[in-house]
N, C-alpha and C positions, 0 to 999 in steps of 0.2 A: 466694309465697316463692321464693327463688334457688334454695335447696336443695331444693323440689320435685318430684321429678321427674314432666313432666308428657310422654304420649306421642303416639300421633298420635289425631286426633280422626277424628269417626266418615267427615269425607267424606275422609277421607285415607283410612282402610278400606279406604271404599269403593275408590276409587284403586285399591290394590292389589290390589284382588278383582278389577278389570276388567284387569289383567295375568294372571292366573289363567285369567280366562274365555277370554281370548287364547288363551293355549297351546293347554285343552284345544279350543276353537274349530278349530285348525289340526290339532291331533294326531286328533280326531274323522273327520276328510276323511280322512287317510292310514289309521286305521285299521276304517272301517267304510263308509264311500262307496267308496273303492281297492276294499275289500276285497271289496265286492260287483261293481263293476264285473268284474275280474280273473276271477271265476269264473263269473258270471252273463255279461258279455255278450262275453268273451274265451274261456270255456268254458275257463278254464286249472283244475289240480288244488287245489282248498281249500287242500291243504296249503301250497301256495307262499305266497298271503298269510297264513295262520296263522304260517308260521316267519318272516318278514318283519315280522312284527307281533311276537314272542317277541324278534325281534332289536332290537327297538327298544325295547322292558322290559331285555333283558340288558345291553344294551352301557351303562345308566345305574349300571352296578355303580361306574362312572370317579364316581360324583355327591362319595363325601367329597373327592378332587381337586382338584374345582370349588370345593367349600368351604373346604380351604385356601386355595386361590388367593386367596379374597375373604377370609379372615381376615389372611392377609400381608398385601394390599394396603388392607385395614381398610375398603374399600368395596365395596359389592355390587351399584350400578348399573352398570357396565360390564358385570358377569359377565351381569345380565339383558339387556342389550341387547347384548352379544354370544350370548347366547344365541338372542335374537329372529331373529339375523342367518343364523344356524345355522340355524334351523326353517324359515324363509321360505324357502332355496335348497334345504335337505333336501324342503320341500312341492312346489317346482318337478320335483325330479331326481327323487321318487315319482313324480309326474302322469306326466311324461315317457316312465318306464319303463314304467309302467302300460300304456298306447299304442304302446308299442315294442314290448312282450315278447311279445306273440301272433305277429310276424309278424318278430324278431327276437329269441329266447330269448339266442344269443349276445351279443349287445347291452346287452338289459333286464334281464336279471337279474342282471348286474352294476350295473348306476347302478339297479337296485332296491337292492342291499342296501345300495350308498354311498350314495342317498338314506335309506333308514331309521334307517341310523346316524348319520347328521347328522341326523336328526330326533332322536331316544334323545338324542344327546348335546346340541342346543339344549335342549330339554327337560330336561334335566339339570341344565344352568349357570344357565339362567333359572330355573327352578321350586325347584334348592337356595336358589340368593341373595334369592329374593323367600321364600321362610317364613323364612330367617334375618333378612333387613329384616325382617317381621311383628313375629317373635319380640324383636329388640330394641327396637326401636320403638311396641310395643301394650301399655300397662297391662293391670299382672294384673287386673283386675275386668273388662276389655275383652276376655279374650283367647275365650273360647270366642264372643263375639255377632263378634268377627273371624273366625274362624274355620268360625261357619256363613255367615258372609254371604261369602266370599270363597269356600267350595264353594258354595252356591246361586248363585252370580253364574259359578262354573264349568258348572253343569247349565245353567244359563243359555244358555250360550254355546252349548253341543253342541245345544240345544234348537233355539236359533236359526240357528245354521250349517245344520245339517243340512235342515229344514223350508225355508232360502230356496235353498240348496244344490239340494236335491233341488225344486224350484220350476221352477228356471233348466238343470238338466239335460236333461230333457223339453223337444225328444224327440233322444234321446242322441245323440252323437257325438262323435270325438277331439277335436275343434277345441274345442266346445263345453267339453266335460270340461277341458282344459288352461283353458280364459278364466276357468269360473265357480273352479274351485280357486285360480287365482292372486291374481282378483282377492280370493276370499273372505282368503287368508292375509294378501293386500298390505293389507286391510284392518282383518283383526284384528292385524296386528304394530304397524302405524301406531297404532292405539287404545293398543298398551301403551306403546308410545315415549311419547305424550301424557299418558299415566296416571299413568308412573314419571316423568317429568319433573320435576325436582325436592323431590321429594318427600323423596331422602338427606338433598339439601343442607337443606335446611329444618330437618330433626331435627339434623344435624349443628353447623349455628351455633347453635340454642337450646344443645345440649349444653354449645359452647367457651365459654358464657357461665355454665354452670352448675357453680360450683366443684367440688360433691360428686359431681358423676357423671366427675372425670376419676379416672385413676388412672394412675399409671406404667408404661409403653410394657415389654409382656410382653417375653423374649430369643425372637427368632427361632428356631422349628425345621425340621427338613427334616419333610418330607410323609408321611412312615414314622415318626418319631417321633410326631408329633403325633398318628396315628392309633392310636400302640400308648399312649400316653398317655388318650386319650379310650375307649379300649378295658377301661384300666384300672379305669376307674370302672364300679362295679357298678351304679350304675342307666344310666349309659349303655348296660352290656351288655347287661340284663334289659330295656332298651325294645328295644333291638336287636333280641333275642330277639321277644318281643311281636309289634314288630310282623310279621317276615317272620312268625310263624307265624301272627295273627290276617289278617293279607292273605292268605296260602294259602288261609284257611278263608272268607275273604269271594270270593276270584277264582275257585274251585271252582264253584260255582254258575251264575257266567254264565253258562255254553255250555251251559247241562243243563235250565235251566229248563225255558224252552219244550220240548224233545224229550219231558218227561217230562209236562208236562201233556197231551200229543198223544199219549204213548204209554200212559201208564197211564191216566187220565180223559179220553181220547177228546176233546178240545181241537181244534175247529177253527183255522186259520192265522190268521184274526181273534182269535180267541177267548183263543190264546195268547200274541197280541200285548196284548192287554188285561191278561195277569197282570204281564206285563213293567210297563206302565204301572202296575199294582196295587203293585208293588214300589218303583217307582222313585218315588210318589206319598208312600206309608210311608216312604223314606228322606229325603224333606224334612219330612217330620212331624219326624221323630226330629229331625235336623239343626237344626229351628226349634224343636223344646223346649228342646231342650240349651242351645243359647245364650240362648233368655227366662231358663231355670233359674238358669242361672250368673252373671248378667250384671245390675247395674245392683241398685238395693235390696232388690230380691223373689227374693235367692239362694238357691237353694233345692236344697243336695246341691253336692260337691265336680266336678273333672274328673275324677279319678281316679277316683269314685263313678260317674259316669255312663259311662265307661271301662270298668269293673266289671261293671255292671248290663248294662250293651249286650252283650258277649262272654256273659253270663250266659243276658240273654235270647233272641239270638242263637241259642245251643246250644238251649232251650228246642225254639223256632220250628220248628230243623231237625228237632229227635227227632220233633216232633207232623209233621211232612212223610215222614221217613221211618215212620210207622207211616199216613199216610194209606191206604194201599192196605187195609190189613185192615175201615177200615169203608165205603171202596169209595167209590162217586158222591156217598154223601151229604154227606163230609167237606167241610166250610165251605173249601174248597181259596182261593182269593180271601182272604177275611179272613186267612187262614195266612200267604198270601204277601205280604200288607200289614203285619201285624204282623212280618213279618221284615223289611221294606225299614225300619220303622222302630225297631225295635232294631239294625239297623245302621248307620244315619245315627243315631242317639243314641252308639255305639260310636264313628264314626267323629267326628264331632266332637267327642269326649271324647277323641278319641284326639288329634287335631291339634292339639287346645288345651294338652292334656299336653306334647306334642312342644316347641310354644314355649315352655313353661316351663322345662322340663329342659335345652333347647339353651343356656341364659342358668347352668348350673348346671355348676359342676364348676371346672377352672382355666381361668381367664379367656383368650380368646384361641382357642376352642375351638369356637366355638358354628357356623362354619361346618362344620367337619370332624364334630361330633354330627349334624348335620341332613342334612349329605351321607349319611352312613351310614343313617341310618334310610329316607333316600329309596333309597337303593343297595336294602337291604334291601325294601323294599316292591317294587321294579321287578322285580326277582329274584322274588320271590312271584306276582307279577302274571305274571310272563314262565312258570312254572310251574302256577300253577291253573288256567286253563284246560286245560291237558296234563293236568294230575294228573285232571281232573274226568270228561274225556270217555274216558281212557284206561281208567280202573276201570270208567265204565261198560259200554266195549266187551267187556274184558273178563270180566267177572263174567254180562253177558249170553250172551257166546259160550258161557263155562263151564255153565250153568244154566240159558240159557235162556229166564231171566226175567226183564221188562223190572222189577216192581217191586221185584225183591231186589237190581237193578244199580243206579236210583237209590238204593233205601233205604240201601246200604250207601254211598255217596257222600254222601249227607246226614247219614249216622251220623258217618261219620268226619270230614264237617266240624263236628259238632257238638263233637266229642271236644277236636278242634283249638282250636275258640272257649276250651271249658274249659280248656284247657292256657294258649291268650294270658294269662287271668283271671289265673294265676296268676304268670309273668311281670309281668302288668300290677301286683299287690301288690307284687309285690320292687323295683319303682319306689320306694317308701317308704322302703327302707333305708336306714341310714346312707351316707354319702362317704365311699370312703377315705380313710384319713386325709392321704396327698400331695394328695389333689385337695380336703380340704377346707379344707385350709391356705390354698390359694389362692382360694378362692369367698367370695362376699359374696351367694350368695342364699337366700334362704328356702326354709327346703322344704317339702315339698308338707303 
């Protein structure tokens, strides 16, 4: 039927996920190969790339920007392949500085931070404008099996970079370091160029042919307006909300894990590395239920439910981690830290599926500027939980003394946090004011 509307099908998805795997492919190298280079084999201060990597989360706060730009100009492949273009020369001016900075700090740590920032911000234009493609483009029945396949095809990517990355590094050197980076980037930007490659246009002529999906060309606004308009809207705030607080309580974590399986149950360097794996194993669990759940005849529970449940059991996970100390060795510590990777990839792809729906929600014309903000909001979290994590640790240990009352109380408080997202994530539900529902034609959740 004309009237229809039919979206993209699943290898189109796909498509899009391998622009996804792209980025984090590139972002991966600057921020955890750099970053061990820099301190390991340059012997420079952690801190330098910890704040170089924070800078490259902060400076993505510009992302609603980016998503006006692509709602003015009503397309959003430029904004990612200008983005790609952004990532690729910010990957070059990292490597570069990387190699420079030991032996010229005057130099390098200047074209380090204008490389990071041009990383943050390709990252930014690409990664807003492709969930907004998603978002318009992916039936509702479709959108959570999109959404984990295009984060699985992201872990994908960091899996594979890094594994041939670190293949072809061995045995190190500057020259080496600058080839294997450039080529890997040169290769994964290429991959997304070919991915995104028509992909708009395609969805865009079925549309001009499809009477009931046009509608009348919204009144242009400036960039300020639109944002305190989309701000308006009370479930745009409450996911706003949402999600900076549940990313705080998910990025907390990172940097603490391992320390604390070494420092409170005695974890070898192997050993610790294996919970990492235990986690990150559990967060494709989660991520691969969520979308079989939601997706195709056998739906089984909402996104919003799986949303719900993940922040719910998330908190859960952490409280049974922070009481782990009291029964000591025996604590099933492994299965704890599996069940957490997969209540958070069930969260997290309930979360992203939510997102595409809500972006399409409110007054029309808006949906780059909702998705910018929520990624602004996530970058900003991410750019902080790590700080938030290890800083309470230090502290609470210095105060006290004790290593397990400095994680437990770091796990406490991200539990707390997860509970607090839960309920922002309910006030998603609310009504639309009533300016913004005057103008929306979508269903709610």
């Amino acid at each position: 039927m004309s009237g229809e509307r039919r979206g993209l099908d699943w290898f189109g998805i796909c498509r899009l996920g391998l622009v996804q795997a792209a980025l984090g492919s590139v972002v991966v190298l600057m921020t955890s190969t750099l970053n061990r280079v820099m301190v390991v084999e340059y012997s420079l201060p952690a801190m330098l790339p910890g704040l170089l990597v924070s800078l490259h989360y902060a400076i993505q706060v510009i992302r609603p920007r980016f998503g006006h730009g692509s709602d003015v100009g009503g397309r959003r492949t430029p904004w990612i392949v200008g983005g790609l273009a952004m990532l690729f020369v910010g990957s070059l001016l990292c490597t570069t500085a990387a190699v420079t900075i030991a032996a010229n700090p005057y130099l390098g740590v200047p074209l380090a931070i204008f490389g990071y920032c041009l990383v943050g911000l390709g990252v930014g234009a690409a990664g807003t404008s492709l969930l907004v493609l998603l978002a318009a483009q992916v039936d509702a029945p479709r959108r959570a099996a999109a959404a984990t396949i295009t984060w699985v095809l992201m872990i994908a990517g960091f899996v594979i970079t890094s594994s041939v990355a670190a293949r072809f590094l061995d045995p190190f050197s500057p020259h080496r370091l600058l080839l294997v980076t450039t080529v890997a980037a040169a290769i994964a930007c290429l991959v997304a160029l070919a991915a995104i490659a028509g992909v708009e246009s395609a969805a865009q002529a079925e549309k001009a042919g499809d009477v009931s999906a046009q509608r009348a060309p919204e009144p242009q606004f400036s960039f300020r307006a639109a944002l305190r308009q989309v701000w308006q809207e009370p479930r745009a705030r409450a996911f706003t909300l949402f999600v900076f607080i549940s990313m705080l309580a998910y990025s907390a974590q990172e940097l603490i894990l391992e320390p604390f399986a070494g420092l409170v149950f005695g974890y070898t360097v192997g050993a610790s590395a294996q919970l990492s794996a235990d986690l990150h194993s559990g967060a494709l669990l989660g991520m691969i239920t969520v979308g079989l759940a939601c997706s195709g005849p056998w739906r089984f529970g909402s996104l919003r439910a799986w949303t719900l449940g993940g922040c719910i059991a998330s908190a859960l996970a952490l409280l049974a981690m922070a009481g782990a100390d009291v029964v000591g060795p025996a604590w099933p510590l492994r299965a704890n830290v599996f069940m957490l990777g997969a209540a958070n990839g069930a969260f997290a792809v309930g979360a992203i599926g939510s997102m595409m729906e809500l972006a399409q929600q409110g007054r029309s014309g808006r949906a780059g500027v909702r998705m910018g903000l929520w990624g602004a909001a996530q970058a900003v979290a991410f750019a902080l939980g790590g700080l938030f994590g290890t800083s309470v640790v230090d502290v609470v240990r210095y105060a006290f003394g004790s290593p397990t009352l400095a994680f437990g109380t770091v796990f406490g408080v991200e539990a707390a946090l997860f509970l607090i997202a839960a309920v922002y994530a309910a006030q998603t539900n609310s009504p639309l004011n009533r300016g913004a529902a005057a103008n929306s034609t979508a269903v709610p959740i």
